[in-house]
C-alpha positions in Angstrom: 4.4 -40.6 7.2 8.0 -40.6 6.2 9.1 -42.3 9.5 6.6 -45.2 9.3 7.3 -46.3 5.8 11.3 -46.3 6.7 10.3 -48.3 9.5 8.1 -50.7 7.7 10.9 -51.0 5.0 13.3 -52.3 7.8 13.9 -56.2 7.0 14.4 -57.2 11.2 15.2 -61.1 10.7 17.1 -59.7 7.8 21.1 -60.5 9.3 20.1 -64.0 10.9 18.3 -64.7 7.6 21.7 -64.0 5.8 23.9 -65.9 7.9 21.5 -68.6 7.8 21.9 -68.7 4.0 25.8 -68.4 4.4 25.9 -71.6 6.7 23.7 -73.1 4.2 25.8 -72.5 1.2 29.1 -73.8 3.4 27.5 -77.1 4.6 27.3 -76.0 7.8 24.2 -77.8 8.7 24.4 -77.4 12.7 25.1 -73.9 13.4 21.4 -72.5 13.4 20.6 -74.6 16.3 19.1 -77.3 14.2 16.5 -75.5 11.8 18.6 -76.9 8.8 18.3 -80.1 9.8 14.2 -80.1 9.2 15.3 -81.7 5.9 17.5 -83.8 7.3 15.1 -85.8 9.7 13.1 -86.5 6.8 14.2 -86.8 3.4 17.0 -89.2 1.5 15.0 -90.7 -1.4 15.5 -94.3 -1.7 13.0 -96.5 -4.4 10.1 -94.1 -4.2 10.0 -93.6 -0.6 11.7 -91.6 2.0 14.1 -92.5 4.5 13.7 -90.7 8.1 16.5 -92.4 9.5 19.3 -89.9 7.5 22.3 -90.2 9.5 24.8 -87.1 9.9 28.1 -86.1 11.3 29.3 -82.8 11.6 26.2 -81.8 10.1 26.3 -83.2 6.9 25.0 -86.1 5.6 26.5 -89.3 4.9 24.5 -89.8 1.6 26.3 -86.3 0.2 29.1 -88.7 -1.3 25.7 -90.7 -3.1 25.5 -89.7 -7.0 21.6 -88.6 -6.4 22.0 -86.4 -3.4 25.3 -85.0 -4.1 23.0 -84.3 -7.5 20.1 -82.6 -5.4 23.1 -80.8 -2.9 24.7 -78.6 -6.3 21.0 -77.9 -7.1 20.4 -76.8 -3.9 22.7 -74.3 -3.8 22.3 -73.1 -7.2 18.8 -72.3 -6.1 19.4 -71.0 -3.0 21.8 -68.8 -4.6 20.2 -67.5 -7.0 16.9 -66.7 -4.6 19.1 -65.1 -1.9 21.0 -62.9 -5.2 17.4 -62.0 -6.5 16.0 -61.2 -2.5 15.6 -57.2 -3.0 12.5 -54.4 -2.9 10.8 -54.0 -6.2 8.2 -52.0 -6.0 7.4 -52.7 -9.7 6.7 -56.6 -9.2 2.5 -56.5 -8.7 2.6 -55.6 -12.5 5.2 -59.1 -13.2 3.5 -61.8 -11.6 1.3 -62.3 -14.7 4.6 -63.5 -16.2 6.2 -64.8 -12.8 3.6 -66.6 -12.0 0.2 -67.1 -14.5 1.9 -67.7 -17.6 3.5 -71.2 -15.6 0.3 -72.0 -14.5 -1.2 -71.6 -17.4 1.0 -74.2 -18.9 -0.4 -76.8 -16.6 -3.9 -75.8 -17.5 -3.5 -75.2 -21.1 -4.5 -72.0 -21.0 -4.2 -68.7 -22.9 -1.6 -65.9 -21.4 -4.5 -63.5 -19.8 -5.7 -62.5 -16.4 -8.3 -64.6 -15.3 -11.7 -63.2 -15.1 -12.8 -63.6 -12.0 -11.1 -65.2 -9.3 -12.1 -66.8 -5.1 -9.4 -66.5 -3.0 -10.9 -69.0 -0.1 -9.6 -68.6 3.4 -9.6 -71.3 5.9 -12.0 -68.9 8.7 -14.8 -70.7 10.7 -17.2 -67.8 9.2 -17.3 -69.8 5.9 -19.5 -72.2 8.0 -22.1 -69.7 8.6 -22.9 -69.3 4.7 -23.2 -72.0 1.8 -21.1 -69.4 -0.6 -19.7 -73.2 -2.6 -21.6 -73.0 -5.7 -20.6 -69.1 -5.7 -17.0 -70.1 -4.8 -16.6 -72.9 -8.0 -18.4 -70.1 -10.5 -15.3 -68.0 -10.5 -12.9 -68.6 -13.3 -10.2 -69.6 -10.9 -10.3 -70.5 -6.9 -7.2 -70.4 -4.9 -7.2 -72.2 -1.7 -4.6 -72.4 1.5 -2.6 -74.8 2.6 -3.9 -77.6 1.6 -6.8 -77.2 3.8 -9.4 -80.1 3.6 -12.9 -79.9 1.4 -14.3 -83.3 1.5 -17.6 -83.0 3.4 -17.6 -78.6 3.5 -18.3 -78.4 0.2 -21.9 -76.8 0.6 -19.6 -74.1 2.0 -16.5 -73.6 0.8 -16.9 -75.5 -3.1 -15.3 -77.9 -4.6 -13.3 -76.5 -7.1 -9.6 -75.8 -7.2 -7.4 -73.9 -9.7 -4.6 -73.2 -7.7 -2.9 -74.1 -4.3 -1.6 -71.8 -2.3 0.9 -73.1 0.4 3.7 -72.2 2.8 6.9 -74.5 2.6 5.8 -75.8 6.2 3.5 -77.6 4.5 5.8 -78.8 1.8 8.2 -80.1 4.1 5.3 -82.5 6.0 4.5 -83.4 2.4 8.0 -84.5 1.7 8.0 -87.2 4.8 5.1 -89.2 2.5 5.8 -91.5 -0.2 6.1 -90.0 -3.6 5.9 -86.5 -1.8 2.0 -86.3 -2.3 1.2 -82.8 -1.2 -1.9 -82.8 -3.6 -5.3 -83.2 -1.9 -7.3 -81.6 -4.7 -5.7 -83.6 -7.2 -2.2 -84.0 -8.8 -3.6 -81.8 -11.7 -3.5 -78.5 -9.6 -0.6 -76.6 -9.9 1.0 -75.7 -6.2 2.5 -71.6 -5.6 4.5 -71.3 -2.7 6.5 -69.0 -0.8 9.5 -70.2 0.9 9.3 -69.9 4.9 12.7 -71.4 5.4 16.0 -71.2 2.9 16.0 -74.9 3.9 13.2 -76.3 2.8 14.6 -75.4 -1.2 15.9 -79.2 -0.5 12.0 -80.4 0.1 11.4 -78.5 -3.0 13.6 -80.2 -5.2 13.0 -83.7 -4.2 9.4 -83.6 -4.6 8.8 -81.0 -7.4 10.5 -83.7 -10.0 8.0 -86.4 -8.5 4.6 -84.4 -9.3 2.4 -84.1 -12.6 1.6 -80.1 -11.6 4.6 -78.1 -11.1 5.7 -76.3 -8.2 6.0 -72.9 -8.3 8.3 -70.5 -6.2 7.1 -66.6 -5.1 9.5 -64.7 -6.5 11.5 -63.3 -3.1 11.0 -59.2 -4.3 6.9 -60.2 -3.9 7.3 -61.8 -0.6 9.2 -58.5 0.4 6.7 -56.4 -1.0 4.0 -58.5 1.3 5.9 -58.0 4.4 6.4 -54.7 4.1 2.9 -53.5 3.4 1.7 -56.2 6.2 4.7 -54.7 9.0 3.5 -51.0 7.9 -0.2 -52.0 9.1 0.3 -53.9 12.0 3.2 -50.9 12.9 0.4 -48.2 12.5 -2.0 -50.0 14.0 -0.1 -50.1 17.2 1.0 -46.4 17.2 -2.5 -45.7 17.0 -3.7 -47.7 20.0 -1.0 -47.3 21.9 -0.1 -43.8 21.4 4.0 -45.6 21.7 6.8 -44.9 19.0 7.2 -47.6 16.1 10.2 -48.6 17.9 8.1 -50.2 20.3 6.4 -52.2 17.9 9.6 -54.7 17.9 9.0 -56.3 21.3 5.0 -55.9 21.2 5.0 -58.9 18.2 8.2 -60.2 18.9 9.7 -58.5 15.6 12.7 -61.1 14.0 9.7 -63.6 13.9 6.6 -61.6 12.8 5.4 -62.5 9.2 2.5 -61.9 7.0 -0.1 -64.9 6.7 -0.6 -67.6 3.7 -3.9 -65.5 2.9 -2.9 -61.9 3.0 0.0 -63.3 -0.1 -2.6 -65.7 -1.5 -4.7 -62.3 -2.1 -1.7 -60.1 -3.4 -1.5 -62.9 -5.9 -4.7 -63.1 -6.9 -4.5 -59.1 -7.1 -1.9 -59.3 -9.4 -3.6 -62.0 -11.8 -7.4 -61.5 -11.9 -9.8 -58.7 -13.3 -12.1 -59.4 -10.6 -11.2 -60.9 -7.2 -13.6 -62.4 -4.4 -12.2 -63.1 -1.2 -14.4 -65.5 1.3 -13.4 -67.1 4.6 -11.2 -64.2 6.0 -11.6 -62.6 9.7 -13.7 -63.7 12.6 -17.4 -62.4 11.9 -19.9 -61.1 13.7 -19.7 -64.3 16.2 -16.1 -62.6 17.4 -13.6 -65.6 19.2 -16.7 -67.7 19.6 -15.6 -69.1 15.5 -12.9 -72.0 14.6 -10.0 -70.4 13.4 -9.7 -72.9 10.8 -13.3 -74.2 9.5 -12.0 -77.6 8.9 -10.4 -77.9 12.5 -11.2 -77.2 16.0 -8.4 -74.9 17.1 -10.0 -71.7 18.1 -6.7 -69.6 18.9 -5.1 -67.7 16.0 -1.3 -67.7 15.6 0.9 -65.3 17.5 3.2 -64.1 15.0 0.6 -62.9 12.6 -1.6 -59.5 12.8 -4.7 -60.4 12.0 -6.5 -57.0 12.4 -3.5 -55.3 11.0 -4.0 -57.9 8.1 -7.6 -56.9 8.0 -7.1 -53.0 7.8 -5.2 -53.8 4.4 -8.2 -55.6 3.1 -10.3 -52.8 3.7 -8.3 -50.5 2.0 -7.6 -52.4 -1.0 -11.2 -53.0 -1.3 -12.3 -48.9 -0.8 -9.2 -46.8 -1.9 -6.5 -49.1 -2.8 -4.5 -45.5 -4.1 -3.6 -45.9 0.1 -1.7 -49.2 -0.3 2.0 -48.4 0.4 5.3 -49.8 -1.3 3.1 -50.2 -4.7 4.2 -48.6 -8.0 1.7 -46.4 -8.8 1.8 -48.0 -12.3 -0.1 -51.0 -11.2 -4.1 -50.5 -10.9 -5.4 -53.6 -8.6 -8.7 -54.7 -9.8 -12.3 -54.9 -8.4 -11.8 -56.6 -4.8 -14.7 -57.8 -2.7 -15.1 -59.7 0.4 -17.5 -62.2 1.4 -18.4 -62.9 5.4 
């Protein structure tokens, strides 16, 4: 109803997120109780590696007056600008990432301006243990796989092939403590999309995208609105449903400012928006319930608090059986074939 989609369209972390942007853009690396100092602990490029030992005062580092950071700094906020300036709803951007997105990757790859064919989105679920789906999974025209999650030795289940990887900047920014900023398990070849969790973590970006054969490619900020609106509107209904409270309880059941959409749910939308034909394997829990690894290549068991899962997994289901239900979509767009594997 009316209520629910204004609700859903309700940016919470919105005013922190802006102020965090302003201190940002001033300097002012101290004010957010240390979040913007993530970089700061890690990165100063020096001969090919990376010095932890950064030193600052008053927030702001000492190497800022150094001709290669004061460099990276103006970049910085160029960037940062320009992605907070371009941060608004646009319902119209599912039909753009073919241009946003595919036609940069396809300059990697060498490739013709085209959806792909057919494409795997692979989770990283336990269920993909219980099924040897990897010569199914490297068929598809393109895979896209999540956050750099390991292969080696699961390829009987999960395949071996790799078109595109799909990442958070989390992972980015333990990539940028490594020499050279290596952040490329299958191969330096393979393009890397990623949407931004942090505005500080634009300085990870820029001192390791230079450093890589495959580019690095930004979400545009309008899709990673459209994602957590569509993902807050199902986990909000979800909750009115079995709870029978208003939406404006919904804020302290999942601890609102910090609630967020996962890797996979965007990894799909992308895929959505650049295949004919989209597969999606190792998402949700299976028939073997909390019994199954979270993550098939690890043995954590527990899921992450400030995702909805279920409400993640009522999406699915309706883009697969009547994506015409999908809210915050133009109606222009027509998502392709989707079909999940468990």
């Amino acid at each position: 109803n009316a209520t629910l989609l204004e609700f859903a369209a309700v940016e919470i972390d919105g005013p922190r997120l802006k102020q965090e942007i302003r201190d940002l853009m001033e300097g002012n690396f101290n004010r957010r109780g240390g979040r913007q100092r993530l970089y700061l602990s890690s990165t100063a490029k020096s001969g090919g590696n990376f010095d932890a030992r950064l030193r600052v005062i008053n927030g702001l580092p000492l190497q800022i007056r150094a001709q290669e950071f004061y460099r990276i700094w103006l970049n910085f906020r160029r960037y940062l600008g320009d992605w907070s300036a371009n941060r608004r709803f646009n319902s119209e951007i599912m039909s753009e990432l073919l241009d946003e997105i595919k036609v940069r990757i396809d300059r990697c790859h060498k490739a013709a301006k085209a959806r792909y064919g057919t494409c795997a989105v692979v989770g990283n679920s336990g269920i993909l243990l219980n099924q040897s789906h990897g010569a199914l999974i490297d068929s598809h025209d393109a895979v896209i796989r999540l956050n750099n999650a390991r292969i080696r030795s699961f390829e009987r289940h999960v395949g071996s092939k790799t078109t595109v990887s799909f990442i958070n900047s989390n992972i980015l920014h333990l990539c940028a403590r490594r020499p050279g900023c290596f952040c490329h398990p299958y191969g330096d070849s393979v393009p890397i999309v990623m949407y931004i969790c942090q505005p500080i973590h634009f300085f990870d970006y820029l001192l390791c995208n230079s450093s890589q054969r495959a580019p690095i490619l930004i979400t545009d900020p309008q899709f990673d609105l459209l994602c957590a609106r569509i993902v807050k509107y199902y986990s909000v209904r979800r909750f009115m449903r079995l709870t029978g409270n208003d939406s404006g309880d919904w804020n302290g059941a999942h601890d609102g400012a910090n609630f967020h959409y996962s890797s996979g749910m965007q990894a799909v939308m992308l895929a959505v928006g650049m295949c004919e034909r989209v597969s999606v394997f190792g998402f949700g829990k299976g028939e073997l319930g909390s019994s199954s690894r979270h993550h098939y290549h690890t043995s954590q068991k527990a899921e992450l608090s400030l995702h909805d899962y279920e409400a993640e997994y009522e999406f699915y289901r309706d883009l697969i059986e009547r994506p015409e239900m999908i809210p915050f979509i133009s109606g222009g767009f027509k998502p392709p074939v989707v079909v999940m594997y468990r």
